[in-house]
N, C-alpha and C positions, 0 to 999 in steps of 0.2 A: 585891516578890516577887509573882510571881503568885498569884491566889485556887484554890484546888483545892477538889475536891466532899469527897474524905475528909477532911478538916478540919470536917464537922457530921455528925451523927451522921444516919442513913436508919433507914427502918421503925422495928421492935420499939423501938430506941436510940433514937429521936427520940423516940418518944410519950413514953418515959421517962423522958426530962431535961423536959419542955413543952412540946415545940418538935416541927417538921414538917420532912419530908423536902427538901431543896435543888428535888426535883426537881417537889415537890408545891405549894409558893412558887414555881417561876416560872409551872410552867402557869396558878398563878391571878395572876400579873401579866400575863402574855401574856393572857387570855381578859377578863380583868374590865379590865386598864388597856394599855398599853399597851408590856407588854417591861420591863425595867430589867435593870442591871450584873448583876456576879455579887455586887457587895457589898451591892446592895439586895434582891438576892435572900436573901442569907445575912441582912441584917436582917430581913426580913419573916418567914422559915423561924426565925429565936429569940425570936420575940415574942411565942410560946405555943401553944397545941395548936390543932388546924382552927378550933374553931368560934370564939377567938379572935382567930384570923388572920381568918376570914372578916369576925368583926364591924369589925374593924380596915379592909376595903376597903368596905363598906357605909358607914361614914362620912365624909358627903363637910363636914362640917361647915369642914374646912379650908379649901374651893374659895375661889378668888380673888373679888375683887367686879367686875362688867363693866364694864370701862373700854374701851371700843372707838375707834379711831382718828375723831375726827372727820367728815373725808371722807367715811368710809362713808353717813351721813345728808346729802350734804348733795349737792343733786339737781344743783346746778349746776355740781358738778365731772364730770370726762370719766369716762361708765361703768366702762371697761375698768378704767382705776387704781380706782375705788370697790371691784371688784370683787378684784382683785390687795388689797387692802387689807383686805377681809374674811378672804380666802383664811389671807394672811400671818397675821393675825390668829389664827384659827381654830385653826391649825398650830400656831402657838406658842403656844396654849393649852395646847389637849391633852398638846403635848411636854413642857410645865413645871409642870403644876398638880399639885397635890400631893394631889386626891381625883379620880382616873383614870377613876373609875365616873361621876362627872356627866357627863363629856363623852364617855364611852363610850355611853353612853343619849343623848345630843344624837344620835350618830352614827346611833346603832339609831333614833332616831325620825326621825330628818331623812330616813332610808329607807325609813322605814313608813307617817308623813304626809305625802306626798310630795309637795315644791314646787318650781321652779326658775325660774332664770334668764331661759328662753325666754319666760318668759310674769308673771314678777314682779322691781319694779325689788329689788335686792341690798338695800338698807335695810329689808324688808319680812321677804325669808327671815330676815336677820340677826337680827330681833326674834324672829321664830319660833321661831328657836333658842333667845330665852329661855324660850320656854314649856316647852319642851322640858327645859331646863334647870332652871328652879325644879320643874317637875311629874312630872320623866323617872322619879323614887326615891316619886314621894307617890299619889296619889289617881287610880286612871286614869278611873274615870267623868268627874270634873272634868277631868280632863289630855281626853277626848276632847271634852268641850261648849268647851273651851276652844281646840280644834284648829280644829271645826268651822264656829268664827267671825271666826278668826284672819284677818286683811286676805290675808294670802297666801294663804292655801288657798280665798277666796270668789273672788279674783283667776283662781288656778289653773284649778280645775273648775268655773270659771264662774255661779257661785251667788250672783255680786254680780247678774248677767245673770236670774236664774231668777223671774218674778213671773207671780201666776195669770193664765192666760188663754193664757200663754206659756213654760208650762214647759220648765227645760234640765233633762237627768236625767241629767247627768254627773257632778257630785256626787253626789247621790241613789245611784248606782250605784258609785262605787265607793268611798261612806263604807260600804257592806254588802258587796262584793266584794273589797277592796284592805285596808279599814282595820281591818274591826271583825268578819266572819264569815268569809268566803272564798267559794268558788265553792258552787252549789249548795245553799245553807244559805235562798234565797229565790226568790221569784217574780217575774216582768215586773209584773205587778202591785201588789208590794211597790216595785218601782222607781217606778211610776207615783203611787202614793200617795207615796210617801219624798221626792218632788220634788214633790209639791203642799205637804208639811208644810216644807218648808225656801224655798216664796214668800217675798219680801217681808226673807228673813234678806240684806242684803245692806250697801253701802257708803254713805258722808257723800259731798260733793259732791269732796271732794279724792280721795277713793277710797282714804284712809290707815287710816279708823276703820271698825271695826265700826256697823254703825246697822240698828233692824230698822226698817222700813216700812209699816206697818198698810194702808195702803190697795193694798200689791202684794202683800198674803198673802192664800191660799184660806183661808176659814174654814168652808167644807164641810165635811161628814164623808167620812172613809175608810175604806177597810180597807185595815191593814198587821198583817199575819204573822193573816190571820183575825180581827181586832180592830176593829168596830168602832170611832171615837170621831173625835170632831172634833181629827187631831195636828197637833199643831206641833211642827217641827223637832227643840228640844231636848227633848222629851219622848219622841218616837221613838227618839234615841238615848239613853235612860234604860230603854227599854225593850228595845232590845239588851244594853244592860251590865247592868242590872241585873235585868230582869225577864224574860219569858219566851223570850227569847234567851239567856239569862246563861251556858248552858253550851259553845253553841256558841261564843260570844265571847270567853270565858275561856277556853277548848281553841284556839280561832284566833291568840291572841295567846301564850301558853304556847308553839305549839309554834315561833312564828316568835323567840320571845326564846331557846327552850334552845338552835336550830339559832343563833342568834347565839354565843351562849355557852360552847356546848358540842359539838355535834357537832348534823348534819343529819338530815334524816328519823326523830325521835325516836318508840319505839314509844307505842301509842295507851295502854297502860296506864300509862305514866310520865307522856303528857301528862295525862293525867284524874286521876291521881294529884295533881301540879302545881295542875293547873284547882282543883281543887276546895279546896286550900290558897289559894288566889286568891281564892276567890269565899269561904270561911270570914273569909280577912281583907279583907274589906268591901274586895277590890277595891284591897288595897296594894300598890304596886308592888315596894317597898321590902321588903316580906315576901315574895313572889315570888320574887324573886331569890334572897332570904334561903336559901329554902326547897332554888332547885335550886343554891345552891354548897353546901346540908348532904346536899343528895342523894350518896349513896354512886354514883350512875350520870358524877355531876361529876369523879368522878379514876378513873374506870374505864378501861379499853383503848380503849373506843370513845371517848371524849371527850376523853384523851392523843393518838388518833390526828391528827395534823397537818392542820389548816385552810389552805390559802391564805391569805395576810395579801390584805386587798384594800390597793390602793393609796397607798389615805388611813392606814392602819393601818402599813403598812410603812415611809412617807415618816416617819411622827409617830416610830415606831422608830427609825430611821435617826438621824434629830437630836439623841432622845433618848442614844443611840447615841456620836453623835461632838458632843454638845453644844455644840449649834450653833444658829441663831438663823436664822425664814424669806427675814427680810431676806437673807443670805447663801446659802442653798440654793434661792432664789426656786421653791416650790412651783407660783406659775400656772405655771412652764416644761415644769412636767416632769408633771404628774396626766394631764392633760386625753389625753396621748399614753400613758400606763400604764390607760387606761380611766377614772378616776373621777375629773372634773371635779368639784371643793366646790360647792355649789349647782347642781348642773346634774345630775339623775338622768336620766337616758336617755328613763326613759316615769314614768306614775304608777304602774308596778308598780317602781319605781326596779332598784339594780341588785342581783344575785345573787350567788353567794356560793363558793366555795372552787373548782373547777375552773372557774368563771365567768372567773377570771382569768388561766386560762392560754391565753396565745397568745405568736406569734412574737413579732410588735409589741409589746405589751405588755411582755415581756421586754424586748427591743430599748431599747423605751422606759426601762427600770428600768437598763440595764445605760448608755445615754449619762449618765444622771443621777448613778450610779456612778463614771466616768468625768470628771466635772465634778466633784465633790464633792471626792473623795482630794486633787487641789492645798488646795483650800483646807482642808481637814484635815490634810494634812500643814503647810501653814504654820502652823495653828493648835497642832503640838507633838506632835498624835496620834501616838504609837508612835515617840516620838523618842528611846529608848533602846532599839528593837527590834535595833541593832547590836551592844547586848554580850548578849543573849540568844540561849541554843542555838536549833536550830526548835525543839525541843519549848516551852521557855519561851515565843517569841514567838508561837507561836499556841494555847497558853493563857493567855497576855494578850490576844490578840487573841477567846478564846471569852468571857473575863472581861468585858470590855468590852461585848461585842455582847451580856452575857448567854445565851449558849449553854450552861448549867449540864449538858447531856447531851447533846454532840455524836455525831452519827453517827461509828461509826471510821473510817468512810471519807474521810470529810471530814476527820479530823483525821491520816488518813495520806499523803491527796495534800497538804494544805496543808504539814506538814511537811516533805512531798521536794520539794516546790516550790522553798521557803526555801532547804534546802539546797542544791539544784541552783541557783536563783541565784547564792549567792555562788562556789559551786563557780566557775562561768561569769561571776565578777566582774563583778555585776548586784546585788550589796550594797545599794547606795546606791537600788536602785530596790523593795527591800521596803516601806519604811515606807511608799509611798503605796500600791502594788499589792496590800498587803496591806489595806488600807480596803475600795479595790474586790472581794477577794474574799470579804473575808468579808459585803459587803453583797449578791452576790450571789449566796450560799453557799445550797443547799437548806435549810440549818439556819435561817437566817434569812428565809430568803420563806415562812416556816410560822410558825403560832401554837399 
């Protein structure tokens, strides 16, 4: 039997029993992990009242241990498959791990510390991501000294390159414009010193390890942010996180986490609000977070209003979806042409975020993949008793499934005359698959 929403109790009646509204569990599966059924949604919505629930997605202590395809390290196999091997990988992480929020923050960082493909070999990001991943919920000061010397990111911005005499200040600029303040928050001058203190921070002879270099680092003095003292690298960015930057960097990173999270262009009292819950807890990620899913601004109108799922987000749904496995949906085929190639962000301002993904193509792209997909879901069983169900059962089975807990009624009254008008026009037999493709490409479902 199909799952329906009046079978748990909403508002007033929910707080009342312990438990939280249907439609207030999915937003925070869609936002914190990535979508689930309507029955994971009805488990998570009786598990107990918000800040319950919330502590319940905060713990990633279940997350799987990384066991990565071989291949991917191993240089002497043919790139492209290395690469298709991470990808696959990746995908079916996210789709199956059972703490949604580690490799939701992988994602969020893999966007914020931005490295790619064009310019690092795939065994390099791939590690990256664990940094990402042990550090994404803990410690961001460390999470940033730890970016900052990461093989890939000295690779990227050129910092393996950068030794006195001969300084690169591409690093330098946009570890204070990209990563850690934003525009406007420093000077050319701050750039110029910022890249004398990070000389010499560069690579081993294999170019895999971290190694700093004493005799290619300025040991000068400078000034950076009016300061003078003789800096080096990691100490400069100790004095963005934590010292007389702190507020700017904690307002910079707040508001690029709630616009993940939550909704865009967050107002500047909410961020400071936030910030300053950040920086009370000694710069916790984990508390962060904590902070803006107890924020009452987290299940407001503005934060309920519908995100564009980006690509990566929507593909992981999708499988989640029709439980299914990358090897079978082959992910390299279809991202790279929906906009968002895994490892490959566009520029170092990597990519943007909710109408960012609307175009023709892009679409196009999501609706072949659609198109590809339904055979091999329908072989796999999906909606294989959609024949003895009226339309109204078969497309609240079909919202159950996709997790669509509060369909628009529009969408749930064209997909009904659809159905009907099929078999009317003895086209029966062609629901169970056509019904995959619509509902994957349903407004309800390209929104989070």
């Amino acid at each position: 039997m199909a799952f329906t929403i009046a079978q748990h109790p909403t508002g007033e009646a929910a707080a009342a029993a312990g438990t939280i509204p249907l439609a207030d569990a999915a937003h925070l599966l869609r936002r914190v992990g990535f979508g689930g059924s309507a029955m994971e949604v009805q488990a998570l919505a009786s598990s107990g009242d918000w800040p319950t629930v919330v502590e319940k997605m905060l713990d990633t202590s279940a997350a799987p241990p990384v066991n990565r395809p071989p291949m991917i390290d191993d240089r002497e196999q043919n790139g492209y498959q290395r690469w298709v091997q991470a990808t696959q990988w990746w995908i079916d992480r996210m789709t199956t791990t059972p703490a949604p929020l580690a490799e939701r923050m992988v994602l969020f960082f893999h966007n914020h510390f931005v490295s790619g493909t064009d310019k690092v070999d795939i065994a390099l990001l791939v590690k990256q991501h664990d940094v990402f991943r042990a550090g994404g919920l803990g410690d961001y000061h460390a999470l940033v000294q730890q970016v900052a010397v990461d093989p890939a990111m000295l690779l990227y911005l050129d910092n393996a390159a950068n030794v006195a005499g001969k300084e690169n200040e591409n690093f330098a600029r946009e570890v204070m414009e990209l990563f850690t303040m934003g525009n406007f928050t420093f000077a050319e001058t701050d750039v110029i010193s910022m890249a004398r203190a990070w000389t010499g921070h560069g690579l081993d002879k294999d170019r895999r390890r971290y190694e700093f270099h004493a005799d290619r680092h300025d040991t000068g003095a400078k000034t950076l942010f009016g300061l003078d003292r003789n800096w080096d690298g990691p100490a400069a960015l100790t004095e963005i996180v934590t010292g007389s930057k702190k507020q700017v960097a904690a307002e910079f990173l707040t508001a690029k986490l709630w616009s993940y999270l939550a909704y865009p262009r967050p107002p500047a009292a909410l961020v400071t609000e936030l910030a300053n819950t950040f920086i009370a807890a000694k710069y916790d990620l984990k508390a962060l977070v904590r902070a803006m899913l107890l924020h009452p601004q987290f299940r407001s109108p503005e934060a309920r209003a519908p995100m564009v799922r980006s690509p990566i987000e929507w593909f992981v749904a999708s499988q989640k979806a029709l439980q299914m496995k990358a090897a079978d949906t082959h992910p390299e085929w279809w991202l790279s042409g929906m906009g968002q190639q895994p490892f490959l962000p566009p520029n170092v301002a990597g990519w943007k975020q909710n109408g960012y993904w609307l175009s023709t193509s892009a679409y196009w792209s999501r609706g072949a993949y659609a198109g590809n997909v339904r055979w091999k879901a329908r072989d796999a069983g999906i909606f294989a008793d959609v024949e003895d169900l009226t339309p109204a059962e078969a497309v609240q089975a079909a919202f159950d499934r996709f997790g669509i807990v509060t369909p628009d009624p529009q969408t749930r009254q064209v997909l009904e005359a659809w159905v009907a008008g099929e078999r009317t026009a003895r086209r029966g037999w062609a629901v169970q698959a056509n019904l995959i493709t619509l509902l994957l490409l349903s407004p309800d479902f390209q929104v989070a």
